[in-house]
Every structure is written in structure tokens, then in C-alpha cells.
N, CA, C and O atoms as a Tinker XYZ file with bonds, in Angstrom:
   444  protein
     1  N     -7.371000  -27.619000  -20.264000    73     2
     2  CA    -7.025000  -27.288000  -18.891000    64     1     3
     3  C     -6.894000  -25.774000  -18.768000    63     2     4     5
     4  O     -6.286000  -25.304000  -19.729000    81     3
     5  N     -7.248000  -24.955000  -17.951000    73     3     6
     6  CA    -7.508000  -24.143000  -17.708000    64     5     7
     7  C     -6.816000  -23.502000  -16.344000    63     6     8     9
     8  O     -6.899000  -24.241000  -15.363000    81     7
     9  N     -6.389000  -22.691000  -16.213000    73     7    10
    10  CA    -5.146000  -22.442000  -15.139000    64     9    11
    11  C     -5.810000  -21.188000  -14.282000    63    10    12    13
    12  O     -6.212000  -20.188000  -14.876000    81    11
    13  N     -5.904000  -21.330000  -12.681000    73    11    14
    14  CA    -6.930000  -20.596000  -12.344000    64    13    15
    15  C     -5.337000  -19.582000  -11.336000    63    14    16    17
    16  O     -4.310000  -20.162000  -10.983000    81    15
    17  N     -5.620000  -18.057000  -11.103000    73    15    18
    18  CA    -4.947000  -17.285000  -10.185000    64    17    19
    19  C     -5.649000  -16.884000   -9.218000    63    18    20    21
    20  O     -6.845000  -16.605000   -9.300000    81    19
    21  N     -4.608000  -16.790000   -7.697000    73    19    22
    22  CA    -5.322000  -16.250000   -6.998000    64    21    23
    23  C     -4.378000  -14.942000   -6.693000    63    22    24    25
    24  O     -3.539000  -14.384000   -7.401000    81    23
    25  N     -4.941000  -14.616000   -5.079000    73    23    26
    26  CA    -4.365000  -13.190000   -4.687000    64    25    27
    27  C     -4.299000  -13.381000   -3.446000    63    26    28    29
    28  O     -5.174000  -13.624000   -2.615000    81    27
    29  N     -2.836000  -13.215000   -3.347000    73    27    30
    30  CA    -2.629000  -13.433000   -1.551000    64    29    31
    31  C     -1.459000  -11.859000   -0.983000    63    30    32    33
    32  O     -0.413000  -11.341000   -1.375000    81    31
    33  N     -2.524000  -11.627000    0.187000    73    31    34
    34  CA    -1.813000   -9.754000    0.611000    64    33    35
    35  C     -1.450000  -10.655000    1.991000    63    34    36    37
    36  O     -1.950000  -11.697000    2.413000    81    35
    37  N     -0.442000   -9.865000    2.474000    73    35    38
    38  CA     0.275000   -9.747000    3.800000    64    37    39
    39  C     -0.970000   -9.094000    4.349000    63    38    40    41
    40  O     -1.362000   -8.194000    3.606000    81    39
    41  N     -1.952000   -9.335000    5.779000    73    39    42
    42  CA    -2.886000   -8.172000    5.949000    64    41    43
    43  C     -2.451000   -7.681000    6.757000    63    42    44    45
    44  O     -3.297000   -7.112000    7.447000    81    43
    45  N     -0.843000   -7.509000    7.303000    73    43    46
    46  CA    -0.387000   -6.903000    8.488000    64    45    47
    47  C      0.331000   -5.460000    7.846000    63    46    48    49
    48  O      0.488000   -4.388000    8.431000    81    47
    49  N      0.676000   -5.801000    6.537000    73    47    50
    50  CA     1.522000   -4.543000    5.786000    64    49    51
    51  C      0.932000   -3.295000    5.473000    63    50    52    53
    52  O      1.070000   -2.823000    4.345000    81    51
    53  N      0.325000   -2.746000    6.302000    73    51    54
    54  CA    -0.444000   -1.441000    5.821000    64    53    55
    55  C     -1.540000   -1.908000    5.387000    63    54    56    57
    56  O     -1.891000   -1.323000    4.362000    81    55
    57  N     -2.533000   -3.050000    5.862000    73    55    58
    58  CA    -3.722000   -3.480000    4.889000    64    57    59
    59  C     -5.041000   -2.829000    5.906000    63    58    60    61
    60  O     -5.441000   -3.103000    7.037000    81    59
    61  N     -5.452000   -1.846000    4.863000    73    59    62
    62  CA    -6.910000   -0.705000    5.970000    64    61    63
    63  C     -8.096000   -1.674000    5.398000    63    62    64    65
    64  O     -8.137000   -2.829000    4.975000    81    63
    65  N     -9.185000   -0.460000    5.629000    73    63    66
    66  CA   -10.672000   -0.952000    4.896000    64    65    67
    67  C    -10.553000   -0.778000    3.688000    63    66    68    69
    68  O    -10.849000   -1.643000    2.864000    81    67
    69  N    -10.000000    0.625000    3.329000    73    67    70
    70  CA   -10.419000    1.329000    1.887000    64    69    71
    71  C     -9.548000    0.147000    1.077000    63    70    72    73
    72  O    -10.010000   -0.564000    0.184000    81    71
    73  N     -8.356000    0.110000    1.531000    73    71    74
    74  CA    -7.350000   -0.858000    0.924000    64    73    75
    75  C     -8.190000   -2.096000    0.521000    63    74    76    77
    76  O     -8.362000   -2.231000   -0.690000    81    75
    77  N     -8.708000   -2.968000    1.294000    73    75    78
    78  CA    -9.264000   -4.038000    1.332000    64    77    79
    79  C    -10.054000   -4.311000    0.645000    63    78    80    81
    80  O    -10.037000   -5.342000   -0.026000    81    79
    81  N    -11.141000   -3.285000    0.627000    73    79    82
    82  CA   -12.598000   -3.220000    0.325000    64    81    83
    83  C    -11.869000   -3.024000   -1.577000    63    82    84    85
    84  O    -11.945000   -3.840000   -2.495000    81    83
    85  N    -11.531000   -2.299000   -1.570000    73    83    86
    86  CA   -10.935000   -2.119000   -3.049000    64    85    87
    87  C    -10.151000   -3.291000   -3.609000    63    86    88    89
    88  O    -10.147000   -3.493000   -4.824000    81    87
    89  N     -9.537000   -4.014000   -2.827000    73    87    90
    90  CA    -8.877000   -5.248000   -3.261000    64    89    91
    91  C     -9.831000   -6.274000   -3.765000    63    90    92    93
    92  O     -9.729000   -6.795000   -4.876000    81    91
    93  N    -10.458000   -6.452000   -3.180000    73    91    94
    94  CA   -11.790000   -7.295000   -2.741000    64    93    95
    95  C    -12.413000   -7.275000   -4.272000    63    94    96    97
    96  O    -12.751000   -8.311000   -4.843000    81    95
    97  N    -12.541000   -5.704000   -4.976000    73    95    98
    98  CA   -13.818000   -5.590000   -5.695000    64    97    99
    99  C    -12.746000   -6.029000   -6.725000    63    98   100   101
   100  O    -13.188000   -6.925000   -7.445000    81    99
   101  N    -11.379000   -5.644000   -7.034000    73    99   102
   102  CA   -10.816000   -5.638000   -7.896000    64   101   103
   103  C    -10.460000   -7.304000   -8.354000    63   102   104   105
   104  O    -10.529000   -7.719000   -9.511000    81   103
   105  N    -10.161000   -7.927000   -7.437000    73   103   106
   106  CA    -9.717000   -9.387000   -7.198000    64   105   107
   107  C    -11.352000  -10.131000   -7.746000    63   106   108   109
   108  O    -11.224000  -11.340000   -7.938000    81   107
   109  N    -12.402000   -9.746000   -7.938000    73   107   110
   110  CA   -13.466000  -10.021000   -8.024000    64   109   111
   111  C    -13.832000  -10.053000   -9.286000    63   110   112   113
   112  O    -14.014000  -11.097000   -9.912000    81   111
   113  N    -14.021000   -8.401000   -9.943000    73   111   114
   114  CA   -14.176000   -8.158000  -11.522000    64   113   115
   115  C    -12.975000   -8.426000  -12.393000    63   114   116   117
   116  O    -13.155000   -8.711000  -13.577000    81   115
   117  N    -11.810000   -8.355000  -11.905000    73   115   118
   118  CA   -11.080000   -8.755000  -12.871000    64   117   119
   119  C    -11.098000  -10.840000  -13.214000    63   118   120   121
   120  O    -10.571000  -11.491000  -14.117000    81   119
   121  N    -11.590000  -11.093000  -12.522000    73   119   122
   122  CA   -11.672000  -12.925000  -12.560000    64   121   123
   123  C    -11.110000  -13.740000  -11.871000    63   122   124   125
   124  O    -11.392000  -14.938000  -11.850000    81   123
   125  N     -9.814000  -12.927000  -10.894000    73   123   126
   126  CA    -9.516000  -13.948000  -10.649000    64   125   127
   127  C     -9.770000  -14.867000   -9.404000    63   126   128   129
   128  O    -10.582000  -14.398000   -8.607000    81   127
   129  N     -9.122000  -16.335000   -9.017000    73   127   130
   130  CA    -9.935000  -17.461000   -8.642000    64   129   131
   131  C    -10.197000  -17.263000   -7.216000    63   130   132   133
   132  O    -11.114000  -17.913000   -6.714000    81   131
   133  N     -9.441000  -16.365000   -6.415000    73   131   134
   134  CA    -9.692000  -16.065000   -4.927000    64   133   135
   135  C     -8.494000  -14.798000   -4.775000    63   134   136   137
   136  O     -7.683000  -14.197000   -5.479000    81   135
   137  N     -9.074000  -14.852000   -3.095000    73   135   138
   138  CA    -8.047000  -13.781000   -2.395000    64   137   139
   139  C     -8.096000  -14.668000   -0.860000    63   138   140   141
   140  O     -8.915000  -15.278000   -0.173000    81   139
   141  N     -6.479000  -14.246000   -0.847000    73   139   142
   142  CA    -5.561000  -15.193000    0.352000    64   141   143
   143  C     -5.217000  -13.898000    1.542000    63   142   144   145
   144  O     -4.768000  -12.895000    0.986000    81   143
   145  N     -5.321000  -13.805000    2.669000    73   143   146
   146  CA    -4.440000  -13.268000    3.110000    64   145   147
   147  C     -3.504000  -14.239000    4.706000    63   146   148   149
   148  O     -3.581000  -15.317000    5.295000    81   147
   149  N     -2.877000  -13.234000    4.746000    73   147   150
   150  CA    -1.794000  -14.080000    6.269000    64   149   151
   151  C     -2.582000  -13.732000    7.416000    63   150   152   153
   152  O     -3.649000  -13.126000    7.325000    81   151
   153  N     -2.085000  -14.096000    8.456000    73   151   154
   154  CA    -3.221000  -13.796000    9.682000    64   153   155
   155  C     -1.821000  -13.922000   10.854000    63   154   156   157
   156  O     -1.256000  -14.872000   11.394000    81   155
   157  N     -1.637000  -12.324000   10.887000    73   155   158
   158  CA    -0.825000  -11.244000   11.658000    64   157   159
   159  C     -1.182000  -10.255000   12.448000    63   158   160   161
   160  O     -1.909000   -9.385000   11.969000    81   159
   161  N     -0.654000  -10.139000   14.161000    73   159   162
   162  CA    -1.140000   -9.207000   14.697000    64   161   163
   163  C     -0.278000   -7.795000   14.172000    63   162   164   165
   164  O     -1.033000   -6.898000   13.796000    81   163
   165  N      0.818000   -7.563000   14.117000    73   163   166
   166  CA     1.242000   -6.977000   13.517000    64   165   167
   167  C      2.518000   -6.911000   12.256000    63   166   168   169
   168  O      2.672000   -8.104000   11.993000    81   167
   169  N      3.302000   -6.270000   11.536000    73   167   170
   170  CA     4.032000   -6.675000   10.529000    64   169   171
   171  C      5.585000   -6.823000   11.308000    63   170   172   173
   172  O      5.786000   -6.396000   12.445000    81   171
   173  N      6.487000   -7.417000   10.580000    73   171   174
   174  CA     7.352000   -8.065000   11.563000    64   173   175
   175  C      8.677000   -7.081000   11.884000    63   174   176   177
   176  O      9.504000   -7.533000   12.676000    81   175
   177  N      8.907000   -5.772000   11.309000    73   175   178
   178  CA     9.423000   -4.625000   12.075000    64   177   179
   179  C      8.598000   -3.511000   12.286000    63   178   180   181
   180  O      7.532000   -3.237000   11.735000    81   179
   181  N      9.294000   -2.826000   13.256000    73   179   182
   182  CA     8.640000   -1.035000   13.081000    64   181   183
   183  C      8.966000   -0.263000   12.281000    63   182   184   185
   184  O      9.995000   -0.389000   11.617000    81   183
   185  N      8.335000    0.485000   12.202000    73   183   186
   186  CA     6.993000    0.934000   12.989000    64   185   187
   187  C      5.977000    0.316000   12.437000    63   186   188   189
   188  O      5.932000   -0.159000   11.303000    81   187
   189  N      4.694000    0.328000   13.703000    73   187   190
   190  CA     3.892000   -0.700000   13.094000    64   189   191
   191  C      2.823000   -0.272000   12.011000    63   190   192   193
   192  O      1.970000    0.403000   12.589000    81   191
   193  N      2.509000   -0.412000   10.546000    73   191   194
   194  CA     0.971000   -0.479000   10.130000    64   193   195
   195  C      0.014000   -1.048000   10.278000    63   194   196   197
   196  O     -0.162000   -1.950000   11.096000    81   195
   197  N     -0.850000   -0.571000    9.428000    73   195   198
   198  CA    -1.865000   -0.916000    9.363000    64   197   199
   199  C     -1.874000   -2.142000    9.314000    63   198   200   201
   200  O     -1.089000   -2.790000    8.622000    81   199
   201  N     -3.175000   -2.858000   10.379000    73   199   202
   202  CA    -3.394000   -4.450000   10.195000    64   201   203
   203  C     -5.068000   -5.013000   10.047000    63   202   204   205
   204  O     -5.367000   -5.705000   11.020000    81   203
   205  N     -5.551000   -4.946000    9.617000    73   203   206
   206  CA    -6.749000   -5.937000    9.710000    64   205   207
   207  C     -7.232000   -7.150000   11.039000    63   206   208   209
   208  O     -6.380000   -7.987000   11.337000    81   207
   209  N     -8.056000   -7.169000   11.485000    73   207   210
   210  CA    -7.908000   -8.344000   12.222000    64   209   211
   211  C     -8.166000   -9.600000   11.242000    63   210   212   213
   212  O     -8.668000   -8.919000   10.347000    81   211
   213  N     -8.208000  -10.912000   10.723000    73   211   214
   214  CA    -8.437000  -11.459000   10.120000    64   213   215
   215  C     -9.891000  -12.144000    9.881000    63   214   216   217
   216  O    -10.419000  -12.270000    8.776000    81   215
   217  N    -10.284000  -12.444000   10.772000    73   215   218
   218  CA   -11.493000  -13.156000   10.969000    64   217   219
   219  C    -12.896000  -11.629000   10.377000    63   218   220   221
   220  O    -13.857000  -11.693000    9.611000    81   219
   221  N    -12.485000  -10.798000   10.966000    73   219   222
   222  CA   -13.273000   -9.700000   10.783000    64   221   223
   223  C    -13.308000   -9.303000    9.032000    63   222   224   225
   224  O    -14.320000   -9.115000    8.357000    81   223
   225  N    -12.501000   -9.272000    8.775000    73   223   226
   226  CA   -11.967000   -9.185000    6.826000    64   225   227
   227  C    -12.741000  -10.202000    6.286000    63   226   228   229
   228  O    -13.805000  -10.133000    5.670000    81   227
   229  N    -12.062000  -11.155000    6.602000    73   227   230
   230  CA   -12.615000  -12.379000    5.828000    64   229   231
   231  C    -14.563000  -12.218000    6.057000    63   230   232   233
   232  O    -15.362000  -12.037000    5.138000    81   231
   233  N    -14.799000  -12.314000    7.099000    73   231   234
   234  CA   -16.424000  -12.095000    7.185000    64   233   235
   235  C    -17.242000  -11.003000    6.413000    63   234   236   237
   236  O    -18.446000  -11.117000    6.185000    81   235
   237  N    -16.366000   -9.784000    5.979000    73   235   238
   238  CA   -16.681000   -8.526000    5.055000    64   237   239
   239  C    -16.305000   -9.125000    3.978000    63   238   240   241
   240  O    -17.047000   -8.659000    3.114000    81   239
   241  N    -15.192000  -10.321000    3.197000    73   239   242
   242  CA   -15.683000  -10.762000    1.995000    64   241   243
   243  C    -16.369000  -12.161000    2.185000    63   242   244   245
   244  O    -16.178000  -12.892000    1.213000    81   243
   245  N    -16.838000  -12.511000    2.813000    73   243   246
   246  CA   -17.785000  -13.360000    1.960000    64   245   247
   247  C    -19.253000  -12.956000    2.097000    63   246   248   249
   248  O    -20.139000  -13.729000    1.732000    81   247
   249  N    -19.514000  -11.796000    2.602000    73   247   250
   250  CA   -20.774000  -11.108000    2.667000    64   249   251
   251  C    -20.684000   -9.769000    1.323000    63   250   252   253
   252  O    -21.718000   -9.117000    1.173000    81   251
   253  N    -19.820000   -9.522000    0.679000    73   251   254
   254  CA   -19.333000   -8.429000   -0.386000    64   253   255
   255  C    -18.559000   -8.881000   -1.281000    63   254   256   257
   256  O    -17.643000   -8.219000   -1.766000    81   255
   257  N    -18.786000   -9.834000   -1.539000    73   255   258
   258  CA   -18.620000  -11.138000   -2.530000    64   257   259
   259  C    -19.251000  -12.067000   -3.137000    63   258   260   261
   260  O    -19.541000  -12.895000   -2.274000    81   259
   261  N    -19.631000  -12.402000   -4.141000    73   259   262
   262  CA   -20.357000  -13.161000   -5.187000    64   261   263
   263  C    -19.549000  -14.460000   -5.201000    63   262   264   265
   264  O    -20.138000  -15.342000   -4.576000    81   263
   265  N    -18.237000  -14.894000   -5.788000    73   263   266
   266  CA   -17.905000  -15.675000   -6.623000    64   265   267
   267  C    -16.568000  -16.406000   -5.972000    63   266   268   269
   268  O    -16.412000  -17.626000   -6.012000    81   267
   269  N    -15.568000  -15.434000   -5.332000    73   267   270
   270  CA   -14.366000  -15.646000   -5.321000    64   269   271
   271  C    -14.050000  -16.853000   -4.031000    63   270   272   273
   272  O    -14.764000  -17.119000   -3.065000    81   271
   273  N    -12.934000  -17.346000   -4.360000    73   271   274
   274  CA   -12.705000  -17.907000   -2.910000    64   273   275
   275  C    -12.108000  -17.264000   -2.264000    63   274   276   277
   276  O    -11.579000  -16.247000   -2.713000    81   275
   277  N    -11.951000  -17.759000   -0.584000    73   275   278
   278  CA   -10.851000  -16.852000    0.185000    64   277   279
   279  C    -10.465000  -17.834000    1.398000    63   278   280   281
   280  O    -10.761000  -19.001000    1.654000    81   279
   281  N     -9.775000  -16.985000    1.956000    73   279   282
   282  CA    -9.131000  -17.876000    3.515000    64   281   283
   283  C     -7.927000  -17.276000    3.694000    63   282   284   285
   284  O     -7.189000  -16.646000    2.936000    81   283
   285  N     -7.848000  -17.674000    5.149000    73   283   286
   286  CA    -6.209000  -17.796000    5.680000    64   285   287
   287  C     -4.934000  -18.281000    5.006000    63   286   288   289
   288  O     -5.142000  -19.355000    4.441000    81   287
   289  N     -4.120000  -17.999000    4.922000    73   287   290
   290  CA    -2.505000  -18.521000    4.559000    64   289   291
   291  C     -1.911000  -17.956000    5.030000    63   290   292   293
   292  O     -1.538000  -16.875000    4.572000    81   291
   293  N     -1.532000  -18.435000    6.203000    73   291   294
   294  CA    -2.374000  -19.312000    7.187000    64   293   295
   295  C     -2.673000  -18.616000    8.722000    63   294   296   297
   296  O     -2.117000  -17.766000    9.417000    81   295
   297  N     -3.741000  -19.382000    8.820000    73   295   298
   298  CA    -3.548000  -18.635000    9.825000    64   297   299
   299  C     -2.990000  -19.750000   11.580000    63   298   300   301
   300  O     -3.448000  -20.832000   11.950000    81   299
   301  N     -2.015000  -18.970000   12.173000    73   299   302
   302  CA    -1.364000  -19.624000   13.750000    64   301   303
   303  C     -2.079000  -19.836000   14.177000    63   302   304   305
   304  O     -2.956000  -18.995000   14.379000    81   303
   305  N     -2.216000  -21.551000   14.746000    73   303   306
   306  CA    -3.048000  -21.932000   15.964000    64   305   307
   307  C     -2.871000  -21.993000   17.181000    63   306   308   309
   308  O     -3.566000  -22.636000   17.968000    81   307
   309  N     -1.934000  -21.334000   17.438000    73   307   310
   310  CA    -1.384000  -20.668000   18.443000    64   309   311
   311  C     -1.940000  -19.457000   18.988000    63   310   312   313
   312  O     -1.724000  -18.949000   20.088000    81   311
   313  N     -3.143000  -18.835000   17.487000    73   311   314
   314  CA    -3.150000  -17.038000   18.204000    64   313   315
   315  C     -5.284000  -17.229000   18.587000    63   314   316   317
   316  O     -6.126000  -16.332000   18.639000    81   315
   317  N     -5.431000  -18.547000   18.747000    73   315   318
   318  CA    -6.507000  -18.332000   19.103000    64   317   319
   319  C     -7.137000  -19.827000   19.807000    63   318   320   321
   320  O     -6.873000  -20.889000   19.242000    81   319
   321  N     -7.788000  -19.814000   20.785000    73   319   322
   322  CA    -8.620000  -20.903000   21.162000    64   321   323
   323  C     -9.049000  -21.882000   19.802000    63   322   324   325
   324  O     -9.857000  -21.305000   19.073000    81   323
   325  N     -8.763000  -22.873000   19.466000    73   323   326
   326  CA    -9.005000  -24.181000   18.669000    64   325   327
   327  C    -10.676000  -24.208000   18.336000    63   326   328   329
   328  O    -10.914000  -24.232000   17.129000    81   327
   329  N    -11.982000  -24.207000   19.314000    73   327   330
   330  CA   -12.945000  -24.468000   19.404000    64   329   331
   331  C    -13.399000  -23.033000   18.540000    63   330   332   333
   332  O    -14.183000  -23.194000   17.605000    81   331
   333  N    -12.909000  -21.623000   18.849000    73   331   334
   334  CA   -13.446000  -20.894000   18.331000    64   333   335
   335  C    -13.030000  -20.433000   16.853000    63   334   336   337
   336  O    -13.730000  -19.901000   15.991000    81   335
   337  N    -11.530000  -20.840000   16.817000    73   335   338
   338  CA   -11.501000  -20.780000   15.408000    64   337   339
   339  C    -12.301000  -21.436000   14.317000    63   338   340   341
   340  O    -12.795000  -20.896000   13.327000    81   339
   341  N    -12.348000  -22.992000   14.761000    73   339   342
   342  CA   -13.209000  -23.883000   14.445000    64   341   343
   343  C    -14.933000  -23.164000   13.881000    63   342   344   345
   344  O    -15.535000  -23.308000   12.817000    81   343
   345  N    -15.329000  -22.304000   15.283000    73   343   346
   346  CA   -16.716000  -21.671000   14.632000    64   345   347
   347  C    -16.552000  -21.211000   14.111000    63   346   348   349
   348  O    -17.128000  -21.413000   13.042000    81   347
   349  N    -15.429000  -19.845000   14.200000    73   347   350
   350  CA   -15.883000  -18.640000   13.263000    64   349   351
   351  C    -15.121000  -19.094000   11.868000    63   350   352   353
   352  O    -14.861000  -18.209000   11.052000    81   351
   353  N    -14.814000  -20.262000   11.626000    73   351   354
   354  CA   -14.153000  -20.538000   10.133000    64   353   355
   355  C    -15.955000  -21.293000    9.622000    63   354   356   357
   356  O    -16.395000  -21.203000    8.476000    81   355
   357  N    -16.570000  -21.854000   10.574000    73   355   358
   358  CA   -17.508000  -22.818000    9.866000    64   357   359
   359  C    -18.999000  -21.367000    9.662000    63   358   360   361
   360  O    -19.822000  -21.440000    8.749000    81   359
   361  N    -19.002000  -20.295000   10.638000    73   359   362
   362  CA   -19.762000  -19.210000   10.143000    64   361   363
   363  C    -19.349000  -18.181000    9.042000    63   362   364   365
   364  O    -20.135000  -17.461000    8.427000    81   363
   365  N    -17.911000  -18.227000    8.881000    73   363   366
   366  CA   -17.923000  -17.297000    7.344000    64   365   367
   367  C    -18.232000  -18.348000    6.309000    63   366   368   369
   368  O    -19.074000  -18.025000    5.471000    81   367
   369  N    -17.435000  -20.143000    6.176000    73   367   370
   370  CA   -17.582000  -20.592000    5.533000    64   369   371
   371  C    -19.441000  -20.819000    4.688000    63   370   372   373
   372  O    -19.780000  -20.944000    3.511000    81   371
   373  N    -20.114000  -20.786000    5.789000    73   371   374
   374  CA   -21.679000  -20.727000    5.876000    64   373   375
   375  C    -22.130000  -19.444000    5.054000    63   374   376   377
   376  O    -22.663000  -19.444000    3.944000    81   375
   377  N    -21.767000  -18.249000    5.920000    73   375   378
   378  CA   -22.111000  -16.946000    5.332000    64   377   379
   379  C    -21.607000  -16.474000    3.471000    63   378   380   381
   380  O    -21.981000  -15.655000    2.633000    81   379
   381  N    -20.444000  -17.706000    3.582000    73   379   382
   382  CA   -20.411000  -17.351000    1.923000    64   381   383
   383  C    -20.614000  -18.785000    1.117000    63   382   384   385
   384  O    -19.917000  -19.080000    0.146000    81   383
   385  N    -21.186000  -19.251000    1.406000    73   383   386
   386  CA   -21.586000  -20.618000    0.650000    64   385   387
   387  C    -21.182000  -21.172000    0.331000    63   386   388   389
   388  O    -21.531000  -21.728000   -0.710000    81   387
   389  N    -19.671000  -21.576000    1.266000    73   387   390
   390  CA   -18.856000  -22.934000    1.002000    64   389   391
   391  C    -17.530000  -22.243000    0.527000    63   390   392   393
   392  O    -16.605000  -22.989000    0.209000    81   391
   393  N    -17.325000  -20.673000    0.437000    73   391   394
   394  CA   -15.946000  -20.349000   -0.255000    64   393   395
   395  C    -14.836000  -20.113000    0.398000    63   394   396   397
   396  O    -13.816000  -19.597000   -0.059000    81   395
   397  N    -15.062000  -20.561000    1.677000    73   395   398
   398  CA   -14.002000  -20.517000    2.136000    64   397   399
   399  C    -12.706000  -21.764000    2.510000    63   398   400   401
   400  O    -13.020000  -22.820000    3.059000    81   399
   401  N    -11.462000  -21.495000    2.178000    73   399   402
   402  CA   -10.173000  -22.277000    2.166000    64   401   403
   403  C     -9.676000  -22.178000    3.536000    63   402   404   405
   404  O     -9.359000  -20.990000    3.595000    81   403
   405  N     -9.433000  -22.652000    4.581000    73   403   406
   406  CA    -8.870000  -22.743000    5.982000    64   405   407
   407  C     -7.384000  -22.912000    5.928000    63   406   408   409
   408  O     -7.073000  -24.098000    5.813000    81   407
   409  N     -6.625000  -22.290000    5.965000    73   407   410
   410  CA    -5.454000  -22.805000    6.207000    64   409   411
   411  C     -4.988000  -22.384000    7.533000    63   410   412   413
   412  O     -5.130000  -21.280000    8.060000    81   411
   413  N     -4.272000  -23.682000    8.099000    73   411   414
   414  CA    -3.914000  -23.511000    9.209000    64   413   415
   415  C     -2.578000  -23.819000    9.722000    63   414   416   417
   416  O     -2.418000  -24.800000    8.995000    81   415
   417  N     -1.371000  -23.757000   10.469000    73   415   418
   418  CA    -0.109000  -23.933000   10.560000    64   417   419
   419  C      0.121000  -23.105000   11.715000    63   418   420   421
   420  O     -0.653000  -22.327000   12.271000    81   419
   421  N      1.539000  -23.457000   12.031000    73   419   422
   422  CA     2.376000  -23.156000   13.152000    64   421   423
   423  C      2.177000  -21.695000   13.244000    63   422   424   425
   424  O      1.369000  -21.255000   14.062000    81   423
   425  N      2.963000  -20.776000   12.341000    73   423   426
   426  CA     3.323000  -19.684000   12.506000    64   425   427
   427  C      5.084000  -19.607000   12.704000    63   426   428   429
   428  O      5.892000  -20.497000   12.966000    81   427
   429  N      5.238000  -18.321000   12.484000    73   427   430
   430  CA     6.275000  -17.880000   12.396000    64   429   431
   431  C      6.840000  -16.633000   12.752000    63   430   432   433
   432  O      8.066000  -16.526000   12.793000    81   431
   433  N      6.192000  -15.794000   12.983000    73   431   434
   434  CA     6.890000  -14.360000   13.325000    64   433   435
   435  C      7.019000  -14.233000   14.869000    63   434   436   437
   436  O      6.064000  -14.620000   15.542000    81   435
   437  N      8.067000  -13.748000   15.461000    73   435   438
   438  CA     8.640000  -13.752000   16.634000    64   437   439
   439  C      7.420000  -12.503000   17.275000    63   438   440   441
   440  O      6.711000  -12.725000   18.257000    81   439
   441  N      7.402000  -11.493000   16.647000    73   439   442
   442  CA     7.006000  -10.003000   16.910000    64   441   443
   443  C      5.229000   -9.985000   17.086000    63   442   444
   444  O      4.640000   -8.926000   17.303000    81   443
């Protein structure tokens, strides 16, 4: 048995491109089994950082990505129309050949 790790970032905490894009490669060559992030408009005091939009990230790794898995944890179905989350989870899932993990839930941050 064989015990697989992943990597899960807050993408509301100061998470840029350079940040990302570097996470991405690192989470990649070093082996391990995916990268997770949360799906936040912004972080839950001020002042605000850096945030990623989520859907947009995720679509830059599974196009700058080989191997790894990825997805939401999680992302609120609350912060978007149902039908379109629905696509744009089944076009990254497509664009990276099945590696993507959906997670989906309530949510939680007031802010």
C-alpha cells in the first residue's frame, strides 16, 4: 500500500500568478498526488490580498499540467449559477483528461 499526498492552498491568502504558477510546477516535480485549493472571493479579514478567481486557476492547471490531480475544496454553491458551474467543471475536467476532483458544499465565510 502506498500512501499518496496532496496540496491544498487557501487561494484567497495572498495567492498571485507567480505564486501559483510556481506552486503548480513544484506540487508537480516533486510527486505529489494533486493540488486542492478553496474557492474565495476574498480572505476572511482585512486588508484584503491577493485572490485568484478559481475557475480561471484551475483551467491554467490542467492545461500546465501533465499528471497531478486538482479541484475545489470546496467550492460554495451559493457563489455561482448551478448550470454553469456544472460546465465549466465538465470543460477543465475535459481540458485535463479526467483530473479533475469537484468538490462542492455550503460555504462558510461571512465576508
Amino acid at each position: 500500500m502506498m500512501i499518496e499526498v496532496a496540496i491544498m492552498v487557501e487561494g484567497q491568502n495572498g495567492l498571485n500568478w507567480p505564486r501559483w504558477q510556481r506552486l503548480a510546477t513544484a506540487v508537480e516535480d516533486l510527486g505529489f498526488a494533486g493540488l486542492y485549493r478553496s474557492d474565495h472571493y476574498t480572505n476572511s479579514r482585512p486588508p484584503d490580498l491577493d485572490s485568484l478567481e478559481l475557475w480561471v486557476s484551475l483551467t491554467w492547471l490542467a492545461t500546465h499540467t501533465r499528471r497531478i490531480e486538482f479541484g475545489p475544496l470546496v467550492s460554495p454553491v451559493s457563489f455561482r449559477q448551478p448550470t454553469m458551474t456544472a460546465r465549466m467543471a465538465s470543460a477543465v475536467d475535459d481540458l485535463s483528461h479526467g483530473r479533475l476532483t469537484l468538490g462542492l458544499g455550503a460555504g462558510w465565510q461571512e465576508r
